[in-house]
DOMITOR-179644 format. One record per atom (N, C-alpha, C): chain; x, y, z. Coordinates in steps of 0.2 Angstrom, whole numbers. Layout:
DOMITOR-179644
kette c1 c2 c3
A X Y Z
...
END
This chain:
DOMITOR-179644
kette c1 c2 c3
A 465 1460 485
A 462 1460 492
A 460 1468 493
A 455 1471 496
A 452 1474 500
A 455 1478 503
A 458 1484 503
A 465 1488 508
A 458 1491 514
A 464 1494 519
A 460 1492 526
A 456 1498 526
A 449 1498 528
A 446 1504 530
A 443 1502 537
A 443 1509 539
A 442 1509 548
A 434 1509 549
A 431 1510 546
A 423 1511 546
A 420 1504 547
A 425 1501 545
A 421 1494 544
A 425 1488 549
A 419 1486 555
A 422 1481 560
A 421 1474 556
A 431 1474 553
A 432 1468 550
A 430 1459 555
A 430 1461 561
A 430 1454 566
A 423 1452 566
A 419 1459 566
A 409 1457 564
A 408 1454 557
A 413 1458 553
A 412 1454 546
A 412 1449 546
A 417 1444 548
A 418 1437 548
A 416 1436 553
A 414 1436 559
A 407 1433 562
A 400 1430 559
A 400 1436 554
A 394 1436 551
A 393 1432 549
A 398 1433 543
A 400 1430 535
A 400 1420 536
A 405 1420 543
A 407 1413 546
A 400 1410 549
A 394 1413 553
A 389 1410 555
A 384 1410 550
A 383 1414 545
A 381 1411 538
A 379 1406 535
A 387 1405 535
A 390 1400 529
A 387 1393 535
A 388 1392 541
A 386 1387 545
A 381 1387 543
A 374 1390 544
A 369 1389 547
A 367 1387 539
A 369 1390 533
A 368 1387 529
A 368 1381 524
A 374 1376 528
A 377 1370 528
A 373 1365 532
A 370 1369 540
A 367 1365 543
A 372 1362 550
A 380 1365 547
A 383 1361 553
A 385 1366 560
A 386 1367 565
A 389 1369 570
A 396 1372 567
A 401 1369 568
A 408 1371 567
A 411 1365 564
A 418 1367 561
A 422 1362 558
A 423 1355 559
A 425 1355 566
A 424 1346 571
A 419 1344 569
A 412 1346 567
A 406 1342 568
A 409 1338 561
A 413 1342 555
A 412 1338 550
A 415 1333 548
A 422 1332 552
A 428 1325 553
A 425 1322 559
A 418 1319 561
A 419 1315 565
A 419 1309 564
A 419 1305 560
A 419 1299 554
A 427 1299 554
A 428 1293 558
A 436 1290 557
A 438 1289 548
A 431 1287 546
A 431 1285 540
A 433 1291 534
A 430 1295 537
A 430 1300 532
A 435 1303 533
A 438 1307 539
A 443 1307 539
A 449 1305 534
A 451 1299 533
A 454 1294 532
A 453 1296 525
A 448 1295 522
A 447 1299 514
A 449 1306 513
A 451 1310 517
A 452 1315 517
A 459 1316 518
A 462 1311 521
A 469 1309 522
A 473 1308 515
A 470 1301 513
A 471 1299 505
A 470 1303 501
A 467 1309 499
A 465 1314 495
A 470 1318 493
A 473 1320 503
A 477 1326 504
A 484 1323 501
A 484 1319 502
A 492 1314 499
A 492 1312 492
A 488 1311 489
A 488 1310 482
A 490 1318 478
A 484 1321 481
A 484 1327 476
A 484 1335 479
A 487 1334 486
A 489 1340 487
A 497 1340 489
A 500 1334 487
A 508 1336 491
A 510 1341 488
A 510 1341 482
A 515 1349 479
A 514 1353 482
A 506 1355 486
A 506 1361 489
A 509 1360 495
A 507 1353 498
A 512 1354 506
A 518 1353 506
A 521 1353 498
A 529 1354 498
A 530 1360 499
A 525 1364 493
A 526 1372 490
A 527 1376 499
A 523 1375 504
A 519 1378 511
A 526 1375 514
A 527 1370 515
A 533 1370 520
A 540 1371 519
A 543 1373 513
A 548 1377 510
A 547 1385 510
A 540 1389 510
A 541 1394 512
A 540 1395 519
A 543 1391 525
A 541 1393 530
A 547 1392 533
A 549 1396 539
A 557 1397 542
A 558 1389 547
A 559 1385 544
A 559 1380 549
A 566 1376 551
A 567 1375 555
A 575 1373 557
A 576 1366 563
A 581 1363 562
A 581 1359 567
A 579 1359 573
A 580 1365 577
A 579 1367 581
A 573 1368 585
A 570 1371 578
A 563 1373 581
A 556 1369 583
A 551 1374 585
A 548 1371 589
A 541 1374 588
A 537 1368 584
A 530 1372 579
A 524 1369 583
A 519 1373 580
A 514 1374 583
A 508 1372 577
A 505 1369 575
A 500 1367 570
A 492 1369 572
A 490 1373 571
A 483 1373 575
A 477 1370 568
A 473 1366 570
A 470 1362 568
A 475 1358 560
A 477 1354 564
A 482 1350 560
A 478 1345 556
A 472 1344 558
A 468 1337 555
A 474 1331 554
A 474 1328 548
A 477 1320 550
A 485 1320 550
A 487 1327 549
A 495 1328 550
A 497 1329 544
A 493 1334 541
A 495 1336 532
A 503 1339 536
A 502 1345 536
A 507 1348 541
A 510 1346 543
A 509 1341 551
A 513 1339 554
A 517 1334 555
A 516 1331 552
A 519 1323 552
A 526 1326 545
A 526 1328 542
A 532 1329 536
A 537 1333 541
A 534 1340 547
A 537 1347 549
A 541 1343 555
A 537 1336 558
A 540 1331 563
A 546 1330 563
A 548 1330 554
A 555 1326 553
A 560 1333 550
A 557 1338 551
A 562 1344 551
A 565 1348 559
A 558 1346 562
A 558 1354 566
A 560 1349 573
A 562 1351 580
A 564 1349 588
A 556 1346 589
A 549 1349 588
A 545 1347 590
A 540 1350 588
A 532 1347 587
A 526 1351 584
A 522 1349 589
A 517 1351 589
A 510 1352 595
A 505 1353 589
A 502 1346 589
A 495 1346 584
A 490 1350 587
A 487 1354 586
A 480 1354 591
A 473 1354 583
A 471 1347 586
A 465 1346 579
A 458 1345 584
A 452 1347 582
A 447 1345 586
A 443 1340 584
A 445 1340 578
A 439 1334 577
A 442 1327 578
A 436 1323 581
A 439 1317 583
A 441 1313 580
A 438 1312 572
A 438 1308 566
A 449 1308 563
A 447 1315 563
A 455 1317 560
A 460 1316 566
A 459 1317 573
A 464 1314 578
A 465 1309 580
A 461 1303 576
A 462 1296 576
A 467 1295 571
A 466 1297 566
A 471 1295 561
A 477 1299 561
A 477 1306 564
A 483 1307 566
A 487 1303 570
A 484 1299 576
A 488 1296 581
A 489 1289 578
A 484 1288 572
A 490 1282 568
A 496 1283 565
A 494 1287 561
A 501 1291 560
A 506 1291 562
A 506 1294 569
A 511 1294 575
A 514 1285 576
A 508 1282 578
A 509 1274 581
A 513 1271 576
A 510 1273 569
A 515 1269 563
A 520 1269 561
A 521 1277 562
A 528 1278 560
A 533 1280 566
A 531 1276 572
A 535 1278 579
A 538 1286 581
A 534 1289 577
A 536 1298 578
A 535 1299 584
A 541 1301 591
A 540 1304 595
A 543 1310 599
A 539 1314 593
A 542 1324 593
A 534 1327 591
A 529 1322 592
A 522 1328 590
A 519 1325 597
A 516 1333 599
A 511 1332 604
A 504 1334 602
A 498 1330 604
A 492 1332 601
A 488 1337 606
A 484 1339 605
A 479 1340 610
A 472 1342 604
A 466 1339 609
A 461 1337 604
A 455 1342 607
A 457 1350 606
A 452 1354 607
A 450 1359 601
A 446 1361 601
A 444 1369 596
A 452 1374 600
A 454 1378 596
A 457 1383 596
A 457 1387 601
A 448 1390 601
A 444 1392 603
A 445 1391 612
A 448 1384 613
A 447 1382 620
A 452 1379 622
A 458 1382 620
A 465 1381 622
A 466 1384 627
A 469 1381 631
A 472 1386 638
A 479 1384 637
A 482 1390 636
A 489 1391 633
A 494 1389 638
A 492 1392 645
A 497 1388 653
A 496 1381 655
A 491 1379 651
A 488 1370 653
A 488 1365 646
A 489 1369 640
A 489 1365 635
A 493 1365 631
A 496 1370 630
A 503 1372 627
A 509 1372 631
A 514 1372 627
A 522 1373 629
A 524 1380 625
A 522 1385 627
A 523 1390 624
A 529 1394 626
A 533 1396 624
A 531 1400 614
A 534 1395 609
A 531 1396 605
A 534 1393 599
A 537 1395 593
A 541 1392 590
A 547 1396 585
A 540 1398 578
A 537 1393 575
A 535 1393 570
A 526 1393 574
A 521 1395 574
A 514 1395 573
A 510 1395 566
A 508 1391 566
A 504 1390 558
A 496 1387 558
A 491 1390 556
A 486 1389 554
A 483 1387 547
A 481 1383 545
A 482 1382 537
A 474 1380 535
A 473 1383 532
A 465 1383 531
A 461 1380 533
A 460 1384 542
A 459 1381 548
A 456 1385 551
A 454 1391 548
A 451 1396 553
A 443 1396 553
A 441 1390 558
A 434 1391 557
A 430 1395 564
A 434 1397 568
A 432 1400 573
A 429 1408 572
A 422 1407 577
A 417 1415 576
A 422 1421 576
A 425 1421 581
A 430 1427 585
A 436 1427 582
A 438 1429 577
A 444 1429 572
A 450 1432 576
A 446 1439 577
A 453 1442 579
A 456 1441 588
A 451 1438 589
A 453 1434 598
A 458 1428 594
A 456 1424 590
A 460 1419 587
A 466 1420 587
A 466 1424 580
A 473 1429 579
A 477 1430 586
A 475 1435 591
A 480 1436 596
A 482 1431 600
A 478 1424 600
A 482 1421 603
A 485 1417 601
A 486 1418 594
A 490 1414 590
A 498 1420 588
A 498 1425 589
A 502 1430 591
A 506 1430 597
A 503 1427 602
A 505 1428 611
A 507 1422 613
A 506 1419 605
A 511 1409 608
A 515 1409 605
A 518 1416 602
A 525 1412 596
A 529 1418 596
A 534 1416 594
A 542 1419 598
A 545 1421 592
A 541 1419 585
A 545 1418 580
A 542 1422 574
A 537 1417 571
A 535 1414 566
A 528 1415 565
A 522 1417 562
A 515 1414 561
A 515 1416 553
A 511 1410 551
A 509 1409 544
A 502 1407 545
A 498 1411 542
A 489 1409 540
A 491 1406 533
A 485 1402 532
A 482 1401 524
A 477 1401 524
A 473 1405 520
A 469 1407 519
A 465 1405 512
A 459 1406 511
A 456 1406 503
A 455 1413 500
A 460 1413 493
A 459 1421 490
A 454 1419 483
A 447 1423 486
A 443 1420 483
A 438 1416 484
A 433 1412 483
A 429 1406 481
A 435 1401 480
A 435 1395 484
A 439 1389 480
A 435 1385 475
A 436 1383 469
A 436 1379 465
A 427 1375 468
A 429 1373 472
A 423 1368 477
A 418 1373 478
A 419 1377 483
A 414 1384 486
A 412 1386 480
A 415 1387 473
A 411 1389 468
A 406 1385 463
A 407 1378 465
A 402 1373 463
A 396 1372 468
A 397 1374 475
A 391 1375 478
A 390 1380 477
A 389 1385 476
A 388 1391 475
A 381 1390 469
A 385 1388 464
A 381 1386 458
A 374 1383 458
A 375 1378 463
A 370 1372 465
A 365 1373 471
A 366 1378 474
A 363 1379 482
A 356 1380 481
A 353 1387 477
A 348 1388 477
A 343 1383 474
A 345 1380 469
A 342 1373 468
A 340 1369 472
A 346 1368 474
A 345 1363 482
A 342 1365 485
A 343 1371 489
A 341 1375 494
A 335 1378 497
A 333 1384 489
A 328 1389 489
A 330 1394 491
A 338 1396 492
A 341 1401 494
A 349 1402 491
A 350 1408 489
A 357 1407 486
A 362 1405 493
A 371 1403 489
A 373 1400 494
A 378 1406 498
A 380 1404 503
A 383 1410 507
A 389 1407 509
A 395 1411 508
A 399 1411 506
A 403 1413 512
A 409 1407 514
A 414 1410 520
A 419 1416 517
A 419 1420 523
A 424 1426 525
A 431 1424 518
A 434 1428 515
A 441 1427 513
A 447 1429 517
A 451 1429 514
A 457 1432 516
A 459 1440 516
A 456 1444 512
A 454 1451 514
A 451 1453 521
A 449 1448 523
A 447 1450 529
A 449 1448 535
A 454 1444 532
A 459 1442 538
A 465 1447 538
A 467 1449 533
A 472 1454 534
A 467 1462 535
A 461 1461 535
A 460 1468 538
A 461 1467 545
A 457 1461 547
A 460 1461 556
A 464 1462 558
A 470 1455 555
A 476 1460 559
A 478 1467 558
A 476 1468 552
A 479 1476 550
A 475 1480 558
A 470 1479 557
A 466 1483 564
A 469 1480 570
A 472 1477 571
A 475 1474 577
A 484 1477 578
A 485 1480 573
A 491 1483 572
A 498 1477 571
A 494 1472 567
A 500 1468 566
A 499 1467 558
A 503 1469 552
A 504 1469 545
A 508 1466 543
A 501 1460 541
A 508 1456 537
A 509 1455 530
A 516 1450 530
A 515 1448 520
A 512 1445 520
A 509 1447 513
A 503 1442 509
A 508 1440 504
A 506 1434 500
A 506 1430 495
A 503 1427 494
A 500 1426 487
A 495 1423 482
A 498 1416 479
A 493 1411 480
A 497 1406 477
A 491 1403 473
A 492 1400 466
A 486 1398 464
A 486 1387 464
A 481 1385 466
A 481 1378 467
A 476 1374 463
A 476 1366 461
A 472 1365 457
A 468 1361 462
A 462 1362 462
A 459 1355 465
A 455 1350 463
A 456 1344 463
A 456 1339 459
A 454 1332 465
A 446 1329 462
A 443 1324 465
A 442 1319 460
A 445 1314 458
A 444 1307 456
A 441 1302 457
A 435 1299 454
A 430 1294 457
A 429 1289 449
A 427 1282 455
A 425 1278 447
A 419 1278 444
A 414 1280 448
A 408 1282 444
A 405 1288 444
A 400 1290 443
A 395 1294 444
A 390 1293 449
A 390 1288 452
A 387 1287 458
A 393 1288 465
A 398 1286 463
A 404 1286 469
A 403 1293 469
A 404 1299 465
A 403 1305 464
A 400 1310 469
A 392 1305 468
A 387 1310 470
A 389 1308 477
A 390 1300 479
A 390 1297 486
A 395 1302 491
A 400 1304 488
A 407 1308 490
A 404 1315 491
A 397 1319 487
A 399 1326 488
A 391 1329 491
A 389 1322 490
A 380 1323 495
A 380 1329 502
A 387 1326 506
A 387 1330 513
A 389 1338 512
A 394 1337 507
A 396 1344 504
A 390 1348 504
A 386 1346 499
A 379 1350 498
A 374 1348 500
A 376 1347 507
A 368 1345 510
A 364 1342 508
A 364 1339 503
A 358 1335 500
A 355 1329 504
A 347 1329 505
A 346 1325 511
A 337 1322 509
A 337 1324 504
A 332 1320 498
A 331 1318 491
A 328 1313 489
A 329 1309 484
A 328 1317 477
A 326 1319 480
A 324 1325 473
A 332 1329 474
A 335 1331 479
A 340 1335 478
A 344 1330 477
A 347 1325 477
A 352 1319 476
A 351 1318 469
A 344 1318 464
A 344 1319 457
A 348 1325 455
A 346 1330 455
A 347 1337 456
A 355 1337 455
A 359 1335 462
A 367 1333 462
A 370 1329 454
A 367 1324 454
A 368 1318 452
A 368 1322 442
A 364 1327 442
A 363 1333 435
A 371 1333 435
A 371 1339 440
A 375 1342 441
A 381 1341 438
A 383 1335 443
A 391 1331 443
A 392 1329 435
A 387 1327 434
A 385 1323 426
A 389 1329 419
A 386 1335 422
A 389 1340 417
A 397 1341 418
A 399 1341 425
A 406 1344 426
A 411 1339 427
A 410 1333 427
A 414 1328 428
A 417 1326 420
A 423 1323 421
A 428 1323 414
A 430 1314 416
A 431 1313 408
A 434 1305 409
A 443 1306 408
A 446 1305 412
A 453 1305 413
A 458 1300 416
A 460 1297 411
A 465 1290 413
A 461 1285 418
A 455 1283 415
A 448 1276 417
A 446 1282 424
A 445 1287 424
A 441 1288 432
A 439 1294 428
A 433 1298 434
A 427 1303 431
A 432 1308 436
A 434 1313 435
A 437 1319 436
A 433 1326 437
A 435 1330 445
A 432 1335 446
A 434 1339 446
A 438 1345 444
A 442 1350 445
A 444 1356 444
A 447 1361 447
A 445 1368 444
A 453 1370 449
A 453 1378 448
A 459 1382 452
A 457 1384 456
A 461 1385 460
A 458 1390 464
A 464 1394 467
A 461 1401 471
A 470 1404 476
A 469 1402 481
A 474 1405 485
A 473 1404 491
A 478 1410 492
A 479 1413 498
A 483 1417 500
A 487 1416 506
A 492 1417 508
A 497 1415 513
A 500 1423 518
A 499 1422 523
A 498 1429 526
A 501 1428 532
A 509 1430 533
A 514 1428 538
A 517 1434 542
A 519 1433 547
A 522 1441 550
A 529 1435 555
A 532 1442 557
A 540 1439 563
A 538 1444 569
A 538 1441 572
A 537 1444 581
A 543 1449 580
END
């Protein structure tokens, strides 16, 4: 990563970098893309098949105790929360999109969990004296910073917690962001634009005068489908594709990169991620 230089307003960098990457997606903010109970749901099933190791790896390094009392900001379907449930005194989901906190509050219904609280707003439009039970032991954002204003994020995710805050972050292009990369201008007519990393999150807090530990963690990411149509049908929203000529165009794509692996077509690559934590 990037060590800090003062010349450069890290908060406008990821502004920028963050309404980019939107406007060249097409979407508004991250809620708009979980609004689909459905998809969601697939997103759940994904998270559980082939990311548990990582949410093993993520909630063993983080200081958590019986006692405590965590804080998830954009928790989506309870990757996080629902496991931290059964360690910690109490967690506070706050997820915005309404797709992910329906299936989160299955989750809850299902398994009679009652130690999480939700609240269904952007980060952004948390009112801490009305929405929170603040402070909290543990504070965690987990590649969930999709807010313009990073370093207003940051503070107030510093001024809720007593303890604890852990970012995750993308060190790097992930695996996925590197395949749209590859395929945008195709699609597009333009290359593709690429969200803020993690360098630029630890410049802010560093400008913010709060320094924290970084860790590099490397992750595989892996999508399994039965065909080469299920494929493209799965990754069309990804890449924007929104006519029959760019849908052919995907359909290339997938064609070259996809692997046959124990009866299913396989998409997969490494990627980092970086983990960026400080103690009040």
């Amino acid at each position: 990563m990037h060590g800090f230089c003062s010349d450069i307003d890290w908060n406008e960098a990821w502004k920028l970098a963050m309404r980019g990457n939107r406007e060249a997606a097409g979407v508004t903010g991250c809620a708009q893309f979980y609004v689909s109970v459905e998809e969601a749901r697939k997103y759940d099933a994904r998270s559980r098949e082939e990311r548990r190791a990582r949410t093993s790896q993520m909630i063993r390094g983080m200081d958590i105790r019986p006692e405590s009392r965590v804080l998830d900001i954009g928790a989506g379907p309870g990757t996080l929360a629902l496991p931290l449930a059964g360690l910690a005194a109490h967690v506070t989901a706050v997820e915005p999109s309404p797709g992910m906190m329906a299936v989160l509050a299955e989750h809850i219904r299902d398994g009679n969990i009652g130690n999480i609280r939700c609240v269904q707003k952007l980060w952004e439009d948390v009112d801490v004296g009305r929405d929170l039970e603040a402070p909290y032991d543990v504070v965690i954002a987990s590649f969930s910073l999709g807010m313009d204003d990073l370093r207003a994020a940051l503070a107030k995710m510093d001024a809720v917690s007593s303890g604890y805050v852990y970012i995750y972050w993308f060190a790097g292009l992930p695996f996925w962001e590197r395949n749209l990369a590859a395929l945008w201008e195709t699609l597009h007519g333009k290359p593709y634009a690429a969200r803020p990393q993690a360098d630029c999150v630890f410049n802010v807090l560093y400008g913010m005068g709060i320094y924290p530990n970084v860790e590099i963690y490397s992750d595989l990411h892996v999508n399994r489908y039965d065909s080469l149509e299920d494929a493209v049908r799965d990754q069309k929203k990804s890449f924007s594709v929104s006519s029959a000529g760019q849908e052919t165009a995907l359909r290339e794509f997938l064609r070259g990169r996809l692997r046959a692996e124990d009866g299913k077509l396989v998409l997969k690559g490494a990627s980092k991620y970086a983990k960026l934590w400080w103690k009040k």
